[in-house]
N, C-alpha and C positions, 0 to 999 in steps of 0.2 A: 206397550211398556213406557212409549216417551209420554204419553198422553198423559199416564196415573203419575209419573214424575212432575210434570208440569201441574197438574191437578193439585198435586200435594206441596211441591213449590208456592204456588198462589195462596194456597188457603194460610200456610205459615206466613209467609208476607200478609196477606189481607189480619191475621191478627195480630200482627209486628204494630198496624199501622192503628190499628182497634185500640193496643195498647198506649199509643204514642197519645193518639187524642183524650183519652182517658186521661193520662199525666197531666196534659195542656191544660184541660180543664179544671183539674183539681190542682192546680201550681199554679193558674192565673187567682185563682179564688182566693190565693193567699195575700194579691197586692189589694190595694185601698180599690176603692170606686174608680175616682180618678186616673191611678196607675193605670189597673183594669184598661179603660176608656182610651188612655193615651198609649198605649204599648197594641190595641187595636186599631186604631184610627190610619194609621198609613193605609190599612189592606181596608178599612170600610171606605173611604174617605178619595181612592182612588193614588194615593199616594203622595195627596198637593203638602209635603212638609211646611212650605211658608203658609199657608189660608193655619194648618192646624198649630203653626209657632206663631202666629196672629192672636188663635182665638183661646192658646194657653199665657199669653202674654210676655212667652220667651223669645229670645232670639232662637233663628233656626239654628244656631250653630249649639246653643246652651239643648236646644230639644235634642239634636242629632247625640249627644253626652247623657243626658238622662235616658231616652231611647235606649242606646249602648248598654247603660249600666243594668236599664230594667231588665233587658234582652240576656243580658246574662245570667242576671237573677234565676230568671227563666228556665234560662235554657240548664241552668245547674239542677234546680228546682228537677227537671223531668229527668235528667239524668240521673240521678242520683233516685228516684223514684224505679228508672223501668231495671236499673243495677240492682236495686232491694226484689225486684221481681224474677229477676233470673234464677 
């Protein structure tokens, strides 16, 4: 009995998270190229913010404010997406 709980526990989780990447990718596709790229880059990039405020040509501190703003974009963007799906 704990087993078919837990069985059924995960599979709802595993399509909680199915869902979430689905939003991610469909809410990233809405910023430019650029945004795209730079609202990636901490997690490709190993996280070096000065090398990637270098080579956008901002101060770290102007990146770490656009970063923010994208990220919320974002993160509004999915919520508001996996809310429509409930």
């Amino acid at each position: 009995m704990l087993r078919q709980i837990a069985d059924e526990a995960e599979a709802i989780e595993n399509e909680h998270v199915t869902e979430i990447r689905s939003s991610l990718k469909i809410c990233l596709q809405q910023f430019s190229q650029p945004h795209q790229k730079l609202l990636l880059a901490p997690y490709l990039s190993g996280g070096q913010v000065k090398r990637i405020a270098n080579d956008c040509g901002k101060s770290v501190n102007a990146l770490y404010k656009l970063l923010g703003r994208l990220r919320q974009k974002l993160s509004t963007c999915i919520e508001s997406r996996l809310q429509a799906g409930s």
